[in-house]
C-alpha positions in Angstrom: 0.0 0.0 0.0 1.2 3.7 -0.7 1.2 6.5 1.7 -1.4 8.8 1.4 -0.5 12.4 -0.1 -1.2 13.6 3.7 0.4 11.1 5.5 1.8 13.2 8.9 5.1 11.0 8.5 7.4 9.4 6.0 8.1 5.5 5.5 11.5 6.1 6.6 10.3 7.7 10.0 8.2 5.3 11.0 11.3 2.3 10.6 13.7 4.4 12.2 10.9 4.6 14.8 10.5 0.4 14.4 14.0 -0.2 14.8 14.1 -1.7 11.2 17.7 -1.9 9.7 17.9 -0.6 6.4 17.8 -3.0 3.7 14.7 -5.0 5.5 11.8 -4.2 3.3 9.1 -7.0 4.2 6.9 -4.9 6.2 7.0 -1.9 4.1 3.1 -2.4 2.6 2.4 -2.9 6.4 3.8 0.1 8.1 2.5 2.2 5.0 -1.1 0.9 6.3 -0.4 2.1 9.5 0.6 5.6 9.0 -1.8 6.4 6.6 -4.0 5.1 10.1 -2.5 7.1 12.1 -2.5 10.0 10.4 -6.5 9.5 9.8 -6.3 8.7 13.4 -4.2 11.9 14.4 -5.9 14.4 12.7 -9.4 13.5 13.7 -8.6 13.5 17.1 -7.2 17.1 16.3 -9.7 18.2 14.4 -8.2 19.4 11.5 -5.8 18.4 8.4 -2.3 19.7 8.8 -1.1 18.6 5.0 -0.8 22.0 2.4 -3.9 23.2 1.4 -5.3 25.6 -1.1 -7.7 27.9 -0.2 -9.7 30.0 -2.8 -12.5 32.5 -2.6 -13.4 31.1 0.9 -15.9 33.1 2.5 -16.7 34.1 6.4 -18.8 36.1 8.5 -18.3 38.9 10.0 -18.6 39.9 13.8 -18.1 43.1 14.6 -14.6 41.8 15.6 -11.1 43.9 14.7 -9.7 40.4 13.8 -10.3 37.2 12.3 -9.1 33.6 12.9 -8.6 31.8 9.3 -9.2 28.4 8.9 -7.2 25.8 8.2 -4.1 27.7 9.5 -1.1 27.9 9.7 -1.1 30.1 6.3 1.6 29.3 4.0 1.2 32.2 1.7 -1.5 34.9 1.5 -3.3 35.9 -1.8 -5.8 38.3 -1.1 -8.9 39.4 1.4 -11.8 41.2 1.0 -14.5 42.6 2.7 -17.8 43.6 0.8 -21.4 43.6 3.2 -22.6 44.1 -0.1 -21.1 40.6 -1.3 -20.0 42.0 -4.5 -16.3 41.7 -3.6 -16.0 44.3 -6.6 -12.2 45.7 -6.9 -12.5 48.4 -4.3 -12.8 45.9 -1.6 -9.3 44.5 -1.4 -7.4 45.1 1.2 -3.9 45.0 1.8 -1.2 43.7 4.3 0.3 46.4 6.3 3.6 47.4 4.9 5.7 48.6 7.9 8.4 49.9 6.0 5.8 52.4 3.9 3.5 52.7 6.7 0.8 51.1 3.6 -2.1 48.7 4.7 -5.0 47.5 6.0 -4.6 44.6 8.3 -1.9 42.0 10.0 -1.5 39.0 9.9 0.1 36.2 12.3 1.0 33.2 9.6 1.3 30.7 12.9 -2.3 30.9 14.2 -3.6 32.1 10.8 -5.3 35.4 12.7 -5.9 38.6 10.5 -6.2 41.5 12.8 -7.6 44.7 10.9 -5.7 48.5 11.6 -7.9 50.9 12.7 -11.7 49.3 11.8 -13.1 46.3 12.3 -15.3 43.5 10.3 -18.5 44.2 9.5 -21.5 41.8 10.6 -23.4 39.9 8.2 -23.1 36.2 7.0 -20.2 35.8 3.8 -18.9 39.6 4.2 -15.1 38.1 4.1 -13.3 36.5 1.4 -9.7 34.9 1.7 -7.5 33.3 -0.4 -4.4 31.9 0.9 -2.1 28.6 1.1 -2.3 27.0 4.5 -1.4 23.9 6.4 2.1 22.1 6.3 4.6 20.7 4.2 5.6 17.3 4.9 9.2 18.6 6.6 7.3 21.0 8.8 4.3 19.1 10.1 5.2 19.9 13.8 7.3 17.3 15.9 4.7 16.6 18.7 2.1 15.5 16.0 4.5 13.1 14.6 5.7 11.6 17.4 2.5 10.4 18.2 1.7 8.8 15.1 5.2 6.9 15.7 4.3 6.1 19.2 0.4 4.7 17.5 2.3 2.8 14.8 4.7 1.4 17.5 2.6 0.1 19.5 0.6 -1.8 16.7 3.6 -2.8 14.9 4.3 -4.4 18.2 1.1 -6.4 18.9 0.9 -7.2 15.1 4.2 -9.2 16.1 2.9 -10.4 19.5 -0.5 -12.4 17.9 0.2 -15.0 16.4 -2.2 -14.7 13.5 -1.5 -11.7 12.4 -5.2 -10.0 14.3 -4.9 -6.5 15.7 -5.4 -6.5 20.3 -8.4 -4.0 20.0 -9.0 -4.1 23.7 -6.9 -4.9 26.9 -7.9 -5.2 30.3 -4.8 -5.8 32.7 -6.8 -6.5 36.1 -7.4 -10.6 35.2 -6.1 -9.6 32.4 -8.2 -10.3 29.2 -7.7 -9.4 25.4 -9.5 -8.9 22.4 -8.3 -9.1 18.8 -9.8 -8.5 15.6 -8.8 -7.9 11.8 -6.2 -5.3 11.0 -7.4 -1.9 11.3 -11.0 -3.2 12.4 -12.1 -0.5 14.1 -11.6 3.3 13.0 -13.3 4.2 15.8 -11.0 2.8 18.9 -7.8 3.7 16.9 -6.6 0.2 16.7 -5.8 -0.7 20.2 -5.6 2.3 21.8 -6.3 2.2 25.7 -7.1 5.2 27.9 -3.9 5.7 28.8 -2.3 5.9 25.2 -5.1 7.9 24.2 -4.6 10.2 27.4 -0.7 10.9 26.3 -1.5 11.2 22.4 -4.2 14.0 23.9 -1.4 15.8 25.6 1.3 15.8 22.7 -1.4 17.2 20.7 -3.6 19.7 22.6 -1.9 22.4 20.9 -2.6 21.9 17.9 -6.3 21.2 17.9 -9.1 23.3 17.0 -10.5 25.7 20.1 -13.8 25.4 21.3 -16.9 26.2 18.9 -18.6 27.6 22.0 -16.0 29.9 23.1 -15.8 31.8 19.7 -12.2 31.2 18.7 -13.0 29.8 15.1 -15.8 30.7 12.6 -19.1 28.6 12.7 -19.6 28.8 9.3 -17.7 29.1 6.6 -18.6 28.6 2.5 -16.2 27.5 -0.1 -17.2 28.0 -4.0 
């Protein structure tokens, strides 16, 4: 099996992760499996895709705020923005990065967290008053370390009971007190994350709570957002 185009880590991670010597490639099909898992795995948990992106004419609403939190971030490169309440987006309505060496501009913008924070006005309100267009996400050298290392540590620890069953089934459920353990077909349940107990799950949650998407209910990230 191939890795997916937005697999969060490369072939030659994950064996250096494994332990494989260099040469050995019997379990290549296999490992691809499990990253392109685990990075299906990661990235719901998260909440959001952290492979490049392209972003056109993508349209938000407008709070009354002075800035605006894009989405998917981090951005890459920016294109344009507009703001029409009209919804014409005619020429007039582009605005422009502030320039601080000409003084020139409309707005700032943080490329990390992907927030555009306007100079001296603020958004209008109205549903599709904002339009962005902007490259966003990662590249596969700069998807960031704590990420990864948890879809190593996932793929590890599958690799590992894929080796410990003798029939080649997944453990999809442990139970250490008298202990007990359930197996079924690789990658049987999307759902569980392979075999992933509370306490796995508990330290993946920690490596990545940076990185996922804040709260709908405290206002941090648009509630709607159309893409034509």
């Amino acid at each position: 099996m191939a890795l997916d185009a937005d697999a969060l880590v490369t072939l030659a991670d994950a064996k250096l992760q494994l332990k494989i010597v260099d040469g050995d490639n019997s379990n290549d099909a296999f490992i691809e499996s499990m990253i392109n898992f685990g990075s299906d795995f990661a990235e719901d948990k998260i909440g959001r895709k952290f492979s490049e992106q392209t972003v056109t004419d993508k349209y938000f609403d407008g709070r009354g705020t002075e800035s605006l939190l894009l989405d998917p971030w981090p951005v890459i490169t920016f294109t344009s923005l507009n703001v029409d309440e009209s919804r014409r987006f005619q020429a007039a309505t582009l605005l422009t990065e502030w320039n601080p060496t000409t003084g020139v501009g409309h707005f700032t913008l943080d490329k990390e967290t992907g927030e555009i924070s306007l100079i001296d006005s603020s958004f209008p309100y109205g549903r599709d008053v904002i339009k962005a267009s902007y490259l966003a996400g990662y590249t596969a050298a700069t998807v960031p370390g704590p990420v990864k290392m948890g879809v190593l540590l996932l793929i590890d620890k599958w690799f590992d009971e894929s080796k410990q069953s003798a029939d080649g089934r997944w453990v999809l459920a442990e139970t250490i007190g008298s202990y007990s353990v359930r197996y079924g077909t690789a990658f049987d349940s999307a759902s569980s994350g392979g075999s992933t107990s509370d306490p796995m799950l508990s330290r993946l949650i920690e490596l990545w709570k940076p990185y996922m998407v804040p709260s709908i209910l405290a206002g941090d990230r648009p509630t709607y957002v159309r893409t034509v």
